[in-house]
N, C-alpha and C positions, 0 to 999 in steps of 0.2 A: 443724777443724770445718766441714761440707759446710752451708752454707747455700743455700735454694733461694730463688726468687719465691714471694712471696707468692701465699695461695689467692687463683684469681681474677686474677692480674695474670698478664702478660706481659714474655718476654725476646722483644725483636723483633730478630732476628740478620738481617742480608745480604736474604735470599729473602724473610724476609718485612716487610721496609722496602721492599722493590720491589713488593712486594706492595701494601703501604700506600702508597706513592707511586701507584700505578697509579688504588686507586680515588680518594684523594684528587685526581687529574688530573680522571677523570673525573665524581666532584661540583663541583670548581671550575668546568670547562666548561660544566658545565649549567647553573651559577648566573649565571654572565656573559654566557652566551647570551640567558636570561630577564632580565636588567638588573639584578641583585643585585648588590651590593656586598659585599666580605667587613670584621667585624670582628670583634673578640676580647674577652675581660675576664678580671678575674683569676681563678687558678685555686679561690681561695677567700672565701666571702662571709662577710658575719653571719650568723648562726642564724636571724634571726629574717626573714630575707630568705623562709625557704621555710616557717618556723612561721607567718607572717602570712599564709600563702593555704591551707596544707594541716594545722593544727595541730601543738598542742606532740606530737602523737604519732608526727608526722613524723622527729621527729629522732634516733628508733630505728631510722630506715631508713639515716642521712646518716653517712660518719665525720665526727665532728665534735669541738670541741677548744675547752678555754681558753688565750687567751694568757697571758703574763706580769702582764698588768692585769687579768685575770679576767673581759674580752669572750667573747662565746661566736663560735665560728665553725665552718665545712661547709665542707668542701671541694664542689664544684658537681655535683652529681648530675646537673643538666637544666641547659640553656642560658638557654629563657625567662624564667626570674625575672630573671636577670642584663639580659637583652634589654630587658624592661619598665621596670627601671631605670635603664639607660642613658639610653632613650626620655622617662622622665619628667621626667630631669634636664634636657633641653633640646629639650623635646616642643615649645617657641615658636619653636624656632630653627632645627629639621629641617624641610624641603622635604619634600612629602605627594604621593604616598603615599612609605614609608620601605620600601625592601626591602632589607635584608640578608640575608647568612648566613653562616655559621661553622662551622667543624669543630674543636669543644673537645677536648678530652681531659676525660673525667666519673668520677665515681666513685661507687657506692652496694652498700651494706652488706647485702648478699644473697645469696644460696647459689647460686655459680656453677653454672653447668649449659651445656650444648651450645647455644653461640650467643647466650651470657647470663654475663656475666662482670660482675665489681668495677670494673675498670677497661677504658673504652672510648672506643672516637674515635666523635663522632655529626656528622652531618650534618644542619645546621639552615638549614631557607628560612622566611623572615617576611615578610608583609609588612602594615605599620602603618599605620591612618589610611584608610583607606577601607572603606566601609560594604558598598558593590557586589558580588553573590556572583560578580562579576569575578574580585577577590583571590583569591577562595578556590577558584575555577575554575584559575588561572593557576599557583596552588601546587600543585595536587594535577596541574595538567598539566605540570611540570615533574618532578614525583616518576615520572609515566609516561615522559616521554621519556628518566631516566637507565634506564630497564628495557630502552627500545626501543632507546638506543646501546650496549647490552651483549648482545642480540640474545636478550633475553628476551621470550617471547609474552606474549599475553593468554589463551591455556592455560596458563600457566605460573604466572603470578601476576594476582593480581586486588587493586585499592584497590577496596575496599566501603566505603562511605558512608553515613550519615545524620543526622539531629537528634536533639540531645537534648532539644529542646522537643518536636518531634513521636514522641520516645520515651517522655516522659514523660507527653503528652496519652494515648496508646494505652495505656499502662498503668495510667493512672489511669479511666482509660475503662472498660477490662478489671477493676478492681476493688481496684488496690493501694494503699493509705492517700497523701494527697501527700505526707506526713510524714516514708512511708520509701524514696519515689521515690529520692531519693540515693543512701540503704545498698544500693538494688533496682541500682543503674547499679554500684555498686563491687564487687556479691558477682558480675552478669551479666557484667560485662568477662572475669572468670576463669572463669566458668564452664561453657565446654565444656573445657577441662586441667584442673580440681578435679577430684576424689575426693568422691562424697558425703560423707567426713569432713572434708576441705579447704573444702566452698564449705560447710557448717556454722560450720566455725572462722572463714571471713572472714566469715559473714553476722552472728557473734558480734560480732566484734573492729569491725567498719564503723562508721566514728560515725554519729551521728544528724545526718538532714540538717538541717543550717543553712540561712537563708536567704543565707550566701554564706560566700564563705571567711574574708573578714575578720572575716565576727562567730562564725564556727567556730572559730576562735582563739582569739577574744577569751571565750568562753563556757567554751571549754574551759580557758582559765587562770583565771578568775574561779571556775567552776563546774564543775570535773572531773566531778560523778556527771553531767552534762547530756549526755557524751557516752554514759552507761551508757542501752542498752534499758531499756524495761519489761520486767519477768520472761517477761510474757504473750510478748514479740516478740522472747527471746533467741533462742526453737527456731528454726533453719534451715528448719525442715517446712515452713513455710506459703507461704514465697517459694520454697523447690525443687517444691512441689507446683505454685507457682503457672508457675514457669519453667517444667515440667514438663508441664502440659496441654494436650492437643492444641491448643485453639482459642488459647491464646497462642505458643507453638513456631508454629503457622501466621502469625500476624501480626507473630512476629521476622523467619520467611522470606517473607514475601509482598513485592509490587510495590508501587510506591509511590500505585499507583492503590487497592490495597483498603487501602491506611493513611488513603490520601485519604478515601474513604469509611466509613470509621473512623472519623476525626476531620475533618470536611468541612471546618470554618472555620476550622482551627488555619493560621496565617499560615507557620509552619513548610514546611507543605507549596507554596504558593504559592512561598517561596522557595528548596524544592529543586528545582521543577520547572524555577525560572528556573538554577541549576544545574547541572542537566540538559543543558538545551541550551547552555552554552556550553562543558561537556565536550566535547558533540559538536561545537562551534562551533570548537575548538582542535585536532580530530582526535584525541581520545584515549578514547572514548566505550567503543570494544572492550573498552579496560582497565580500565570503571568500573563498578561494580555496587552497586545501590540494597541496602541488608542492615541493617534495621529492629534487630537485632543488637547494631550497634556502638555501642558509647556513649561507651566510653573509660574511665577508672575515674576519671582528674583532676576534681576538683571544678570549676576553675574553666572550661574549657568550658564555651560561653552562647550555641556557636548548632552549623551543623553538624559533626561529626566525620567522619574517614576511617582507614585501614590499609590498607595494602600488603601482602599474605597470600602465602605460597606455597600453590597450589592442592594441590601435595601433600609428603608428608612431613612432620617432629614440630616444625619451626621452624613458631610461629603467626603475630607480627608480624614483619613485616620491618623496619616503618615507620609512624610515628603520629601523627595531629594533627588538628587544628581550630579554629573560632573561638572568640578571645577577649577578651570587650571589657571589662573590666574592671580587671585588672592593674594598669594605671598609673595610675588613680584611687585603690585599695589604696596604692600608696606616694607617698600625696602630690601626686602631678601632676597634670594636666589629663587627660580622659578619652580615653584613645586606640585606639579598634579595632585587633584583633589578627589575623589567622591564618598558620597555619605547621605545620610539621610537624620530626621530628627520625628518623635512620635511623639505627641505630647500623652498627659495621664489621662486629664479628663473626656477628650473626646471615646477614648480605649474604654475607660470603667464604663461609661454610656454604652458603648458598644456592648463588651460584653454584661453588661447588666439585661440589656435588651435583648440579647441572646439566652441568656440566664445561666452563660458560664462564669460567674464568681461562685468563688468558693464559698462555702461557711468554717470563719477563720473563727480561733477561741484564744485564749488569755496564752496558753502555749503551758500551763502549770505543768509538771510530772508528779508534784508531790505537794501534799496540802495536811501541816502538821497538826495535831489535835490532842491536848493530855486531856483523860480520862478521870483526872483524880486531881483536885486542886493543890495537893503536895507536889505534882510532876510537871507543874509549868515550868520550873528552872527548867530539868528537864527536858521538856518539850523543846525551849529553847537552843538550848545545846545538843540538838540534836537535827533543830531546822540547821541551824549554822554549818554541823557538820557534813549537811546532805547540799547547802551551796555552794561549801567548797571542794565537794565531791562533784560539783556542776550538773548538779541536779537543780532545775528551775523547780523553790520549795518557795511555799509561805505558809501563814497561818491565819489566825481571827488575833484582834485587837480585844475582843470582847470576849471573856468570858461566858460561856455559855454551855448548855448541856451537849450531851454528845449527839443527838439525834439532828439538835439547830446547827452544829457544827460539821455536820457531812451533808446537811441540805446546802450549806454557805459553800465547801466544797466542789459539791456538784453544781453549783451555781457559775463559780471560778471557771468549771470545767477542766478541772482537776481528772487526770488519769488516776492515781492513788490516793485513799488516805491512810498516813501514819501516826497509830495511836500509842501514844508514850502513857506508860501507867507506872504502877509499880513496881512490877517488874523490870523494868529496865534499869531501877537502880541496882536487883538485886543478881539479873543475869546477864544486863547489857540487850537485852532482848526489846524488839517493838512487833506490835501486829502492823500488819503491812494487809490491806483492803483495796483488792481494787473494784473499782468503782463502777463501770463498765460489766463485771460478771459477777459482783458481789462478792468473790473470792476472795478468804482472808486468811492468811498464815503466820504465823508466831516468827522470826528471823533475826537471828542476831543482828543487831548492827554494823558490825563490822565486815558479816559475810555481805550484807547490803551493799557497802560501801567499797567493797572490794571488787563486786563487780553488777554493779546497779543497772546496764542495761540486759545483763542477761538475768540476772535476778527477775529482775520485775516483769523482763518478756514473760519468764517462765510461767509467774502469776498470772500475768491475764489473758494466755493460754489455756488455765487448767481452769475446765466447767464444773 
């Protein structure tokens, strides 16, 4: 019986663990660069961990499962819930501001597609406990600098940004009830990829805005029909007409100066302007762009959002997040300001695959052992041994074989050196040391190897 992976998951063989290794290198550098911490949680929570912020209609999106005691649980879709709880538990005892980040492995219950799978690694920057659109500057310039160490432009990709207060002021402005402002952000998030029959069916299915997620919850378990429309606002027509018309389409794409003047006295705007400039304050300004737009579809967002977009091609977010100040009040704890964002792998490796910035990554060998003489296998062996616990990444052949098959199998590995143990090593302690790359082979004691193997070997595959 041929069993495959599951739809949507991954068998990550050799190429592409180095792959994953690669970028996870380069999310962790960026993180520790910017003074993040990394931590973790488990891979699966309570149900009610992600139904107390997003409703019980959430948990059609989550695999999720009763145990043996008849607890209900999710495996973790999103990092931040888990993040907020952690935070609340010992929100008295954490050093302020809190920056973390994480790279989970996630799961959620949805129709894989190109750069959109069930199961994925994400890349999560937070940081907790400060008000200052500092944070939120400093997050979103950290999401730019992993673009710019992978030698991605700002033609290339663009984080567009804005508020959902000062979204929700211009569209109420504009004429749309405050009632269904919410349903108006969760049908808009999708709505340049819908299908006129697609953003009908989310503009159906979108619950009615709540005044927050906790009581969205809590209204929808007490009172299911509350999340039902009225008949009158089931039809899509009236928010696609409204999405639709020119002078609103103009105030999704406009500056932040005619939103300003749009909504003059919304505090919103004072605090993207402060924003603004310390994008440009951090050097990343090229890569940021004002896009009235974005809103995100997450309910609990409560000040500005962003994405990370490729400018061209069918991949839409790369990357996504915003402030969150409420979370850890929802479960309990003291109130703790939030922002952050989360990047998954696959839509990235699509990216730059399509860009054609992956690397060509190898096995990582430095040393690939070889005796010459079928008396110098012991040998050979005690000599691999001694160059791994010298931390030297060494191996060898399993197989027996001549010398010429045994530096093709080498060069195969992608071995920087090979070192050939013969006879002479029993008699001086001596190995030829070849490197591989310039053909360059020299005679070298052992011990001078191992005493100092990176400058040793630099030396060798310097000299032509």
């Amino acid at each position: 019986m041929k069993i495959q992976a599951p739809p949507g998951m991954r068998d990550l063989y050799p190429d592409d663990m180095r792959l994953q290794n690669w970028l996870f290198d380069a999310w962790r550098s960026v993180s520790r660069d910017f003074g993040f911490v990394e931590y973790d949680g488990p891979i699966f929570e309570y149900l009610e961990l992600y139904t107390l912020k997003s409703g019980e209609g959430i948990a059609g999106e989550l695999f999720n499962f009763q145990d043996r005691g008849g607890r209900s649980f999710a495996i973790r879709p999103e990092m931040t819930p888990t993040l907020a709880r952690m935070v609340a538990a010992r929100a008295n005892a954490l050093p302020r501001p809190i920056k973390w980040f994480s790279i989970p492995r996630l799961c959620r219950a949805e129709k894989p597609q190109r750069g959109r799978l069930r199961e994925f690694f994400q890349w999560n920057i937070d940081t907790l406990g400060h008000d200052d659109m500092l944070a939120d500057a400093e997050v979103i310039a950290a999401l730019c600098e992993f673009y710019r160490r992978l030698g991605v432009t700002p033609e290339q990709v663009a984080i567009r940004f804005n508020s959902r207060a000062l979204a929700s002021a211009v569209l109420s402005r504009a004429g749309m009830p405050e009632s269904q402002v919410d349903r108006a952000f969760a049908a808009i998030d999708r709505y340049d990829a819908a299908s006129p029959e697609e953003f009908s069916r989310r503009w159906q299915e979108a619950p009615r805005a709540a005044a927050s997620a906790g009581s969205a919850a809590s209204s929808a378990k007490d009172n299911p029909a509350a999340n039902e429309p009225p008949a009158a606002e089931k039809s899509a027509e009236p928010l696609a007409r409204f999405v639709s018309t020119e002078r609103v389409l103009e105030l999704l794409k406009s500056g932040l100066d005619a939103c300003a003047a749009s909504v003059p006295d919304d505090p919103a705007v004072a605090q993207l302007r402060e924003l603004t400039g310390l994008l440009s304050a951090f050097g990343v300004s090229e890569y940021c762009r004002f896009d009235l737009g974005i809103v995100r579809g997450l309910a609990y967002y409560t000040g500005p959002v962003f994405e990370a977009t490729a400018t061209a091609g069918n991949l839409r977010a790369l990357a996504g997040g915003g402030r969150y100040d409420n979370l850890t009040a929802l479960l309990d704890g003291p109130r703790v300001t939030g922002v952050g964002f989360g990047m998954g792998d696959a839509p990235n490796i699509e990216f730059l695959r399509d860009l054609g910035g992956l690397p060509t990554l190898t096995d990582g060998l430095t040393a690939f052992v070889i005796e010459t003489e079928e008396s110098a296998w012991t040998d050979a062996l005690g000599v691999l041994t001694r160059l791994r616990r010298a931390g030297i990444a060494a191996d060898c052949s399993y197989r027996r074989a001549a010398l010429g098959k045994q530096l093709k199998t080498a060069s195969s590995r992608a071995a920087r050196f090979a070192v050939l143990v013969g006879g002479e090593f029993r008699a001086t302690g001596s190995v030829d040391v070849k490197c591989l790359q310039t053909g360059t082979q020299r005679r070298i004691l052992l011990e001078a190897l191992l005493s100092d193997p990176g400058g040793t070997l630099a030396s060798l595959s310097s000299t032509g």
